[in-house]
C-alpha positions as CSV (number, residue, x, y, z in Angstrom):
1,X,114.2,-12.9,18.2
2,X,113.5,-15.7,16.3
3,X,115.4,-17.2,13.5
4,X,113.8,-18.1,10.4
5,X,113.8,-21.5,9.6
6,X,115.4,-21.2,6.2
7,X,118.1,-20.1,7.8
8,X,118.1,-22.5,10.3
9,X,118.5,-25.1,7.6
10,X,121.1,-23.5,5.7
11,X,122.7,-23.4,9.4
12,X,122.6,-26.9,9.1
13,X,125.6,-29.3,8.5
14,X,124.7,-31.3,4.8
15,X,124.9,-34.3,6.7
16,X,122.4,-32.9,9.2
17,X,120.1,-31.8,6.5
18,X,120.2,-35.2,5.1
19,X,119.0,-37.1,8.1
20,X,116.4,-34.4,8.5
21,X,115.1,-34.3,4.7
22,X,115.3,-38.4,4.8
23,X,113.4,-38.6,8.1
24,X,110.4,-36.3,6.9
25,X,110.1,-38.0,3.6
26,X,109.4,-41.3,5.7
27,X,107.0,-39.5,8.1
28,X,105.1,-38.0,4.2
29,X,104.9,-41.6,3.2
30,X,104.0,-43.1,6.6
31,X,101.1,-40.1,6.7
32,X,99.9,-41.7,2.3
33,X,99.7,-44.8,4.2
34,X,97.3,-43.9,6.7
35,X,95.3,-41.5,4.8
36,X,95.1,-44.4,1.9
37,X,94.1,-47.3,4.6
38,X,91.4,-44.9,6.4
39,X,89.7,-43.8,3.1
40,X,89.4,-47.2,2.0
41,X,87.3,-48.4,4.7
42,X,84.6,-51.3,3.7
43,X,82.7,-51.5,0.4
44,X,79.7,-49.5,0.2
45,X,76.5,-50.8,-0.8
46,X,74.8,-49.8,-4.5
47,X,72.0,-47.4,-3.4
48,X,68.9,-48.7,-5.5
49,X,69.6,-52.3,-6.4
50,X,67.8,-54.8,-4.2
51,X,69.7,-55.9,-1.2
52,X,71.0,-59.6,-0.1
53,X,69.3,-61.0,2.6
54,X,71.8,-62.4,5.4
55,X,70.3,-64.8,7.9
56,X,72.1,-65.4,11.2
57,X,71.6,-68.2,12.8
58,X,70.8,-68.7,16.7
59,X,72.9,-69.8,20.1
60,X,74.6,-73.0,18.4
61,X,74.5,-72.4,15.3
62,X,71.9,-74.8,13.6
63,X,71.0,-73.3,10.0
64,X,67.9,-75.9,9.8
65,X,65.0,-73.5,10.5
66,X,66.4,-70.6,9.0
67,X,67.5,-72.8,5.8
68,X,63.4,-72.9,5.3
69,X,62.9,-69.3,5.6
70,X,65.9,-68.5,3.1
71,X,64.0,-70.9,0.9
72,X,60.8,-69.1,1.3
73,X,62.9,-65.4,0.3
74,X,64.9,-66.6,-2.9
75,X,61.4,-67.7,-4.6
76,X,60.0,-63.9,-3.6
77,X,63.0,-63.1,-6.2
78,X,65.7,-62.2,-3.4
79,X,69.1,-63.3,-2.9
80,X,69.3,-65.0,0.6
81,X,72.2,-66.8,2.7
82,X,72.3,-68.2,5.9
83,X,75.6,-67.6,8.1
84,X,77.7,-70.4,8.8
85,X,79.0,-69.2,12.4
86,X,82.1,-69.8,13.7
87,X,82.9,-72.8,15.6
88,X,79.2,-74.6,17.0
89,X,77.5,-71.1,17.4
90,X,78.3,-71.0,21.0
91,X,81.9,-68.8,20.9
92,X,82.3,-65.1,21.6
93,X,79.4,-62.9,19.7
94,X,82.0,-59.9,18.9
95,X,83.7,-63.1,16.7
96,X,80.2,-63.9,15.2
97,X,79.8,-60.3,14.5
98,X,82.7,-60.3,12.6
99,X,81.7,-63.3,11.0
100,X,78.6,-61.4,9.7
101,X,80.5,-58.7,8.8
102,X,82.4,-60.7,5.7
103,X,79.2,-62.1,4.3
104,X,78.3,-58.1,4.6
105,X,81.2,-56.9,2.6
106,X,81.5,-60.0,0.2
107,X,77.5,-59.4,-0.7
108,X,77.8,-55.7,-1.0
109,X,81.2,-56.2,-3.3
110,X,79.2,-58.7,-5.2
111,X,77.0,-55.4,-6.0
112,X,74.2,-55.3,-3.6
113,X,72.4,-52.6,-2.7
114,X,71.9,-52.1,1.1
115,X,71.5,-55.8,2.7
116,X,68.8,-56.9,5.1
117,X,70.1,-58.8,8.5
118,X,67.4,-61.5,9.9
119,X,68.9,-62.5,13.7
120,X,66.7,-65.8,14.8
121,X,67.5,-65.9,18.6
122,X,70.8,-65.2,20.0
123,X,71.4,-64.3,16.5
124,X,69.8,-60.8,16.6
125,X,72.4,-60.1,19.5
126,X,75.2,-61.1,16.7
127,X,73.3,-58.3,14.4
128,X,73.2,-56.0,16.7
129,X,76.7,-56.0,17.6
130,X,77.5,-55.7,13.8
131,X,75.5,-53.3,13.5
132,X,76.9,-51.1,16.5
133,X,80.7,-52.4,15.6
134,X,80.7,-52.2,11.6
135,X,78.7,-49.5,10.8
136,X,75.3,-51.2,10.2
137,X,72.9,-47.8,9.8
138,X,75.2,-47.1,6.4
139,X,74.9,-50.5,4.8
140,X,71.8,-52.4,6.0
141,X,68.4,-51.7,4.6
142,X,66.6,-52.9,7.7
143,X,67.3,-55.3,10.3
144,X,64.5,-57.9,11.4
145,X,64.8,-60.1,14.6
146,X,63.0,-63.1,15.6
147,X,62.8,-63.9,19.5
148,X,66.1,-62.3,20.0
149,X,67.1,-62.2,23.9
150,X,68.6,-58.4,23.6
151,X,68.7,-57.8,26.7
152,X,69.2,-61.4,28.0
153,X,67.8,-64.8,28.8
154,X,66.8,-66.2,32.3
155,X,68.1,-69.6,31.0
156,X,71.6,-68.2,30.5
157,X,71.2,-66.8,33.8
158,X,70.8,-70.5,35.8
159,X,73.4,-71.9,33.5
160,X,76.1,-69.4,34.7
161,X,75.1,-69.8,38.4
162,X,74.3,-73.7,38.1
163,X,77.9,-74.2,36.6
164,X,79.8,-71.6,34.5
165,X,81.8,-74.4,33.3
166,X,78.8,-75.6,31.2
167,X,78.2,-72.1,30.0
168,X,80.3,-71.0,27.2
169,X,81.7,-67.8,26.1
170,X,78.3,-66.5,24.3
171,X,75.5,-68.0,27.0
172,X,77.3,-66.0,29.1
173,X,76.9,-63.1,27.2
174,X,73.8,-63.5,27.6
175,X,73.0,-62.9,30.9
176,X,70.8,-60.1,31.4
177,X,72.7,-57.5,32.7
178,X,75.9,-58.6,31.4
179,X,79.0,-56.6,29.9
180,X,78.2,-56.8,26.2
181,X,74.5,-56.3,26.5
182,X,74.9,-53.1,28.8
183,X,77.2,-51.9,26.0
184,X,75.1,-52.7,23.6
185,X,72.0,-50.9,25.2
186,X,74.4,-47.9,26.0
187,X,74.9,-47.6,22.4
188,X,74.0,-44.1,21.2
189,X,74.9,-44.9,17.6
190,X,72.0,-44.6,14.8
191,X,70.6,-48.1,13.6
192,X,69.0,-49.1,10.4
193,X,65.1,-49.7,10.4
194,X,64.6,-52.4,13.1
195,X,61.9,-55.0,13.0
196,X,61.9,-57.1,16.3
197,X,59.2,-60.0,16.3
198,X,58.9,-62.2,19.3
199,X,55.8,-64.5,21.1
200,X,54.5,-64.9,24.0
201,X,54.3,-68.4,24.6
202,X,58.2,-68.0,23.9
203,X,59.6,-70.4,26.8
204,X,63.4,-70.5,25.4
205,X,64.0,-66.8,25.7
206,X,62.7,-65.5,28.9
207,X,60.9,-62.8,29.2
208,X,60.2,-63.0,25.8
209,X,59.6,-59.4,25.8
210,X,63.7,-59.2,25.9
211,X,62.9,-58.8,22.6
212,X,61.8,-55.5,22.9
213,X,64.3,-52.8,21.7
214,X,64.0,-49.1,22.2
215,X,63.5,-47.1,18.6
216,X,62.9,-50.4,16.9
217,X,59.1,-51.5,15.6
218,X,58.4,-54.1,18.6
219,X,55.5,-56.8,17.5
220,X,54.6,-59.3,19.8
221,X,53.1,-62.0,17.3
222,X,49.4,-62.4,19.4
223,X,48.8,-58.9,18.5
224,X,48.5,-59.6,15.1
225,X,46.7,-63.1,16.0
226,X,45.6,-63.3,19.1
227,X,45.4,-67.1,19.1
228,X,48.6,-67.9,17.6
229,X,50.6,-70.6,19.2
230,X,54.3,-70.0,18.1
231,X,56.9,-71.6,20.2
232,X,60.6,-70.2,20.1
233,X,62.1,-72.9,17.7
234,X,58.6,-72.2,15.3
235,X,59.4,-68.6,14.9
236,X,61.7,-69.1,12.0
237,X,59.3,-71.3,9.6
238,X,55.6,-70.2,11.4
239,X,53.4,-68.5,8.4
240,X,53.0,-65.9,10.6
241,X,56.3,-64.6,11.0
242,X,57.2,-66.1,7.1
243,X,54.5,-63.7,6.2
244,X,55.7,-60.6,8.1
245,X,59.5,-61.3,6.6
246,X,58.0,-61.8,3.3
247,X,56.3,-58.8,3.2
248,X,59.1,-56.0,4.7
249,X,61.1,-57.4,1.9
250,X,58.8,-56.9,-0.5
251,X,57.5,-53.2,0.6
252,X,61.6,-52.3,1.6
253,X,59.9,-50.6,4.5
254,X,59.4,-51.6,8.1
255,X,55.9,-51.1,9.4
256,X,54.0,-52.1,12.1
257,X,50.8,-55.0,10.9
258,X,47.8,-54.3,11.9
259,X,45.6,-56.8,13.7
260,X,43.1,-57.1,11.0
261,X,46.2,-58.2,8.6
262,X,46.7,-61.8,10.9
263,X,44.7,-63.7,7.8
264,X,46.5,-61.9,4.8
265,X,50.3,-62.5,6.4
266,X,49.1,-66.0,7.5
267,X,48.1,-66.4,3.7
268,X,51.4,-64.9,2.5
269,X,53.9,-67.2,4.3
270,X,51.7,-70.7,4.0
């Protein structure tokens, strides 16, 4: 038979009871904690409002390029930053991620609406991992990257074999076929509207078609202008790509151009 439990508490000697009653009243408060610290999670983005633009820059971290094309986005009327990575650029992406992932929160707590992510390079592998570690799909409007090795660069490749010593954390990372990328491709987690632009003269990131990502809108530049010339370091600043960036922000929508529209977007980012 069992014995109710009022009774076995009254059963209890006062001094017993007291330990008991003092040791639930520390679990209660331990269980506020929690419940306070998950609900509190990371600042949301203002549904609506336009949406900062974050630009992260590629393997090294030189902002030079991408300075331009932030240029370019404040006089369409948008709010634009470029990411000053951690150390040179060529650390651990998961670190970059995070890096990202303060100018995320202190642009949506500045009251942004949903931001958009531009990854030139290696830095579309630093967006994707925020994206897949910090909750992207619920607080980026769209994500656009420019000759982004996603699944990996021969060059990183030869490094790593030639001498690992000479390849830090992040060229390694981006070997094709390496730990982080085959976790990121394994991903099942919804994304935000993906723009991935990329050329095919691209000799830095090779194949350039590493750009390519499953569920994403996938535009190799010579398909909009067949005789563009657009080498990987010209991706950031070339009218073309200026153009296309220019004019997702402007429609909040990622589309796929047409080839008829190579003179229009050419116009638009001059």
């Amino acid at each position: 038979m069992r014995i109710p439990w009022t009774r076995r508490w009254t059963g209890l000697s006062p001094r017993r009871r007291a330990l008991l009653g003092g040791l639930a009243l520390v679990v209660a408060a331990v269980g506020v904690i929690v419940g306070v610290e998950a609900t509190r999670g990371q600042p949301e983005a203002v549904p609506g409002r336009p949406g900062a633009v974050l630009l992260v820059p590629g393997y090294g971290g030189s902002t030079t390029s991408l300075d331009e094309l932030a240029a370019r986005i404040r006089q369409a009327g948008r709010t634009a930053t470029v990411v000053q990575l951690a150390g040179n650029g060529t650390g651990d992406l998961t670190v970059q991620a995070r890096v990202l992932d303060g100018y995320v929160n202190q642009a949506i707590a500045d009251g942004s609406g949903p931001v958009t992510v531009i990854g030139y390079s290696a830095g579309g592998v630093v967006a994707w991992l925020w994206d897949v570690d910090y909750g992207g799909a619920g607080r980026a409007g769209a994500i656009i990257t420019l000759g982004s090795p996603l699944h990996g660069a021969r060059i990183a490749a030869v490094g790593t074999g030639y001498d690992p010593a000479l390849c830090p954390v992040a060229c390694q990372q981006l070997v094709p076929g390496s730990a982080l990328l085959t976790q990121l491709q394994q991903s099942t987690r919804p994304r935000p509207p993906w723009l991935s632009l990329w050329s095919t003269d691209d000799q830095t990131v090779q194949p350039p078609d590493s750009a390519r990502l499953p569920g994403a809108v996938n535009v190799p530049l010579q398909s909009i202008c067949p005789g563009a010339d657009i080498q990987h370091d010209q991706l950031p600043t070339a009218p073309l790509v200026v153009g296309l960036v220019l004019r997702t922000l402007a429609s909040n929508r990622v589309t796929a151009p047409a080839p008829g529209d190579c003179a229009a977007l050419e116009a638009l980012g001059q």
